[in-house]
N, CA, C and O of each residue as an XYZ file, in Angstrom:
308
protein
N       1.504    -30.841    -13.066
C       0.630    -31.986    -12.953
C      -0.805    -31.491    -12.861
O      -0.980    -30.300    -12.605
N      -1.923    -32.350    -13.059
C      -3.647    -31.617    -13.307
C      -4.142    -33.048    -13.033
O      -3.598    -34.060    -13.474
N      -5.055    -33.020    -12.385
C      -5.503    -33.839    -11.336
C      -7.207    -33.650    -11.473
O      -7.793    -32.706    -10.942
N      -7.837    -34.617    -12.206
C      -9.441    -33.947    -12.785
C     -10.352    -34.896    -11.477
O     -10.239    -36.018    -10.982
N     -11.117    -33.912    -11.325
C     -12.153    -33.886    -10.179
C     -12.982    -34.470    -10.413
O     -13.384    -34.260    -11.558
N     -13.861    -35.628     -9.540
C     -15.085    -35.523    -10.095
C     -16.058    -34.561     -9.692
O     -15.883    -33.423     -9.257
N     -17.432    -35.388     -9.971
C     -18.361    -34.175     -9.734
C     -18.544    -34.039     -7.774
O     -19.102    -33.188     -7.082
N     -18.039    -34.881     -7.536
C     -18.723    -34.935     -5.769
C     -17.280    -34.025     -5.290
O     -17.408    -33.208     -4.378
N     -16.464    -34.139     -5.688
C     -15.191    -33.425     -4.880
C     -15.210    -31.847     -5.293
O     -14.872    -30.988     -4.478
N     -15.833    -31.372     -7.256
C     -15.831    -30.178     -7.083
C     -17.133    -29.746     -6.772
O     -17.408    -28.648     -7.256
N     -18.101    -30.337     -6.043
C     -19.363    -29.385     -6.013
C     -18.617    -29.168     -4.652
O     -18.492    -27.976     -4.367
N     -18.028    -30.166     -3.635
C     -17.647    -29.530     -2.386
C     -16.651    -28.640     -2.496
O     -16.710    -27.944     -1.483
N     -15.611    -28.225     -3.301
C     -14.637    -27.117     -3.361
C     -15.038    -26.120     -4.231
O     -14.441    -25.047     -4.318
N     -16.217    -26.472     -5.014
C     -16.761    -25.092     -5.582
C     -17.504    -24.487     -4.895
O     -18.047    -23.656     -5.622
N     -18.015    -24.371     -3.480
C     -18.243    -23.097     -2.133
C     -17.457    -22.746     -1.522
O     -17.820    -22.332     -0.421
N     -15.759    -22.684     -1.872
C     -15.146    -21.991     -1.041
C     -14.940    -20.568     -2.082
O     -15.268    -20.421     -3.259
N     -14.137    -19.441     -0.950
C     -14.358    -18.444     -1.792
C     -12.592    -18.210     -1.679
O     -11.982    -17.419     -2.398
N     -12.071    -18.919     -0.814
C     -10.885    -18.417     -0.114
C      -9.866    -20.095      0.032
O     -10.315    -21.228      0.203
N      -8.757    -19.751     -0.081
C      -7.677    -20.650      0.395
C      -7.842    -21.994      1.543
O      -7.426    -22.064      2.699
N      -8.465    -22.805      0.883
C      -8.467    -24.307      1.763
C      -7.491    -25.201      2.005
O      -6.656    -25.354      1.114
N      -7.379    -25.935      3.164
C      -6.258    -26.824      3.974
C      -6.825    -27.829      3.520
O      -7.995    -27.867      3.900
N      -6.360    -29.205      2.470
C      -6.529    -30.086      2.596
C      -6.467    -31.238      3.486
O      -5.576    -30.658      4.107
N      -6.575    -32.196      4.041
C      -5.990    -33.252      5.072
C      -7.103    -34.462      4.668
O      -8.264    -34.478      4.260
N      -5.944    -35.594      5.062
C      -6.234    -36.705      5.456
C      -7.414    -37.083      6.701
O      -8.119    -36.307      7.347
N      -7.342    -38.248      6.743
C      -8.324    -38.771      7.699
C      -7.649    -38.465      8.632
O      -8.208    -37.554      9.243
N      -6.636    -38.775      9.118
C      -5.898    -38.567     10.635
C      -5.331    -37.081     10.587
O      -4.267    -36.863     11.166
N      -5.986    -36.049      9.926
C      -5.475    -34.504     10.031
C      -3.814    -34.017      9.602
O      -3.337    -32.885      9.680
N      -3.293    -35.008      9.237
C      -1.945    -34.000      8.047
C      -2.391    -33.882      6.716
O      -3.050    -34.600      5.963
N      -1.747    -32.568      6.620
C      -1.879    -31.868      5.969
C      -1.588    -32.294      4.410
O      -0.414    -32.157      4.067
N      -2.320    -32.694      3.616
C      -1.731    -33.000      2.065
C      -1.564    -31.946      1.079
O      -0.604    -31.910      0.310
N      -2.308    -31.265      1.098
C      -2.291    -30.049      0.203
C      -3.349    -28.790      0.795
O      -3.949    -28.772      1.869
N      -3.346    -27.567     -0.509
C      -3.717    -26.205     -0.441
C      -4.266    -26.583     -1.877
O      -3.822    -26.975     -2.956
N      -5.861    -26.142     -1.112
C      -6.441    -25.177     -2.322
C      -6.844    -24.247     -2.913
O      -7.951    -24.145     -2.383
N      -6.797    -23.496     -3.598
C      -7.081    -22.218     -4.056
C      -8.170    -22.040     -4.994
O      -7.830    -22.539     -6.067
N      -9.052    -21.663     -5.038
C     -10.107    -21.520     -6.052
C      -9.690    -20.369     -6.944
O      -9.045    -19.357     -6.669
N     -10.261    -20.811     -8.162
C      -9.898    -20.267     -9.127
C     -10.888    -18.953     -9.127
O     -12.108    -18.835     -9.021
N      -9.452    -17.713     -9.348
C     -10.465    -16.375     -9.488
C     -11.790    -16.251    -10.621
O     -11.770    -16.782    -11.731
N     -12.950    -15.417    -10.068
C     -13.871    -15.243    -11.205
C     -13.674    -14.151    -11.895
O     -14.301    -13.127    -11.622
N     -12.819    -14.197    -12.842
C     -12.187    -13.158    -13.714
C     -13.462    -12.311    -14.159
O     -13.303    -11.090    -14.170
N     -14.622    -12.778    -14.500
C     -15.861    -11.740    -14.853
C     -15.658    -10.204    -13.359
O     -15.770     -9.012    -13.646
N     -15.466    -10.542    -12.418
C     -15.488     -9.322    -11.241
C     -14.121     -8.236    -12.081
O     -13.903     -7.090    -11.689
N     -13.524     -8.734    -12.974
C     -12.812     -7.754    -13.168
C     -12.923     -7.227    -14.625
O     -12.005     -6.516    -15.034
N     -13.856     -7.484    -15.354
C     -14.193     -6.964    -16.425
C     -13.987     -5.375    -16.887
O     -13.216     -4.971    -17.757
N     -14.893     -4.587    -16.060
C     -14.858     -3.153    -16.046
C     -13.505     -2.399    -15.375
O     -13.281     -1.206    -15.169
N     -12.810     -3.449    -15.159
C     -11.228     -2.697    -13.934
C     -10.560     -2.160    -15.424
O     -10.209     -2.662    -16.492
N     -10.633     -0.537    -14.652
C      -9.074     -0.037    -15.960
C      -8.357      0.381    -15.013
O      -8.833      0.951    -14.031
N      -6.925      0.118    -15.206
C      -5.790      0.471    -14.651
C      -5.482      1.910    -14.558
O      -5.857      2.686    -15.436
N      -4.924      2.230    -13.698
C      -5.209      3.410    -13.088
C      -3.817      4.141    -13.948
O      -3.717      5.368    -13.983
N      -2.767      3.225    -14.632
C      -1.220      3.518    -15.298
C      -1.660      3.052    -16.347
O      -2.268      2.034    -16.676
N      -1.174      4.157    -16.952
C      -1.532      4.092    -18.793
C      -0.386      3.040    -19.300
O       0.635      2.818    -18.647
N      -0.680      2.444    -20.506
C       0.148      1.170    -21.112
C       1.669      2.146    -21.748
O       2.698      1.584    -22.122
N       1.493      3.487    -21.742
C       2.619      4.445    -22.184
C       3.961      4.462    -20.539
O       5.161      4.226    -20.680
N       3.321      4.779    -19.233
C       4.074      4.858    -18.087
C       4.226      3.038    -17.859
O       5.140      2.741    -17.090
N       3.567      2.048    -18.344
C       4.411      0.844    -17.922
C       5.375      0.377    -18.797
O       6.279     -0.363    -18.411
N       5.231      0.837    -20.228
C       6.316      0.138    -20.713
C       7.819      1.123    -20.361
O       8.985      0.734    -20.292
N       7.169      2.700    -20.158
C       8.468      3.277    -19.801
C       9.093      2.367    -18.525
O      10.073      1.661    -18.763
N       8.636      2.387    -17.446
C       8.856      1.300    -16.352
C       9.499      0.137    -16.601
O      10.404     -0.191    -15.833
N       9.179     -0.646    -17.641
C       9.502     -1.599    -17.971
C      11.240     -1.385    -18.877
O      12.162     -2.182    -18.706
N      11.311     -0.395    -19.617
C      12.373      0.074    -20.474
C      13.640      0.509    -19.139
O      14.864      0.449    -19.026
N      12.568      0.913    -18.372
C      13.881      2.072    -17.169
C      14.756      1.058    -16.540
O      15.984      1.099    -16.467
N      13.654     -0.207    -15.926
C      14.871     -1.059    -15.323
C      14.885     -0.612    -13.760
O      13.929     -0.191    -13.110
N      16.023     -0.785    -13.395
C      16.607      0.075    -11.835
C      16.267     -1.296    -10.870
O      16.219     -2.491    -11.164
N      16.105     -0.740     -9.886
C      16.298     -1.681     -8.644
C      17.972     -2.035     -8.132
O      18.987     -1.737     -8.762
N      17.913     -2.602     -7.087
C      18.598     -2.980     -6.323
C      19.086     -4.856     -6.691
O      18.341     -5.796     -6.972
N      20.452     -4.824     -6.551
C      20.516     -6.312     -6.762
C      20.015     -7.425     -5.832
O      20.239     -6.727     -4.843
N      19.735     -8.077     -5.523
C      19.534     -9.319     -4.412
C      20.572     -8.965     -3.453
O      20.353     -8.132     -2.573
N      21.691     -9.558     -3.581
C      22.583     -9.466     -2.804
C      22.635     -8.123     -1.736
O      22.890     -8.026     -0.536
N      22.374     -7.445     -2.473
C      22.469     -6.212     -1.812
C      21.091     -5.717     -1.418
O      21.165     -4.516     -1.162
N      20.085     -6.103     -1.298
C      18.932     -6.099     -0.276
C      18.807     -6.972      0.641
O      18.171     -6.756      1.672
N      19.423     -8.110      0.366
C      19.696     -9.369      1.587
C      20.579     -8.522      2.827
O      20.293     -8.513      4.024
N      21.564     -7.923      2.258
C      23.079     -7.285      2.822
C      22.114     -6.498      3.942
O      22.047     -6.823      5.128
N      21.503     -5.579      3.423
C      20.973     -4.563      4.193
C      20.129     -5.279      5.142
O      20.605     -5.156      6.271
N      18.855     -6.115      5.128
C      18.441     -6.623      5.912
C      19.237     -7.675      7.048
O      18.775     -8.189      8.067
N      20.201     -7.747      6.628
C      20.981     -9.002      7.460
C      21.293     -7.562      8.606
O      20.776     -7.444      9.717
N      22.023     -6.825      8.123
C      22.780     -5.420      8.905
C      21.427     -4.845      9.923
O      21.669     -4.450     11.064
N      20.165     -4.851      9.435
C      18.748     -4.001      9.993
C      18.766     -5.320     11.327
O      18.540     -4.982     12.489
N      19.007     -6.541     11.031
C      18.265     -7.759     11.662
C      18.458     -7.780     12.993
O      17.950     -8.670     13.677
């Protein structure tokens, strides 16, 4: 669902930088907002794993099933 803003609701949620609590007049809670990342801060980021070691990663597979990491934590609990 997408829900278009006007201008008075996003000039007030366009100064947050971080995760906002929505609420009502009487303080429950209706929703979470999240501002949208400014993808420009990550322009110059190169990954520190070459695109050769992720697809191997990706090919290798492995891990543990669900079941059997639930198992273990139930046994740790």
């Amino acid at each position: 669902m997408r829900i278009t803003v006007d201008e008075v609701l996003r000039d007030k949620l366009g100064g947050f930088q971080s995760h906002v609590e929505l609420c009502d007049e009487s303080g429950y809670v209706v929703g979470y907002f999240t501002p949208a990342a400014d993808r420009s801060i990550y322009k110059d980021v190169q990954s520190p794993t070459s695109d050769e070691e992720l697809d191997r990663r990706s090919r290798q597979g492995g891990g543990r099933p669900l079941r059997e990491i639930l198992d273990d934590l139930e046994r740790r609990g």
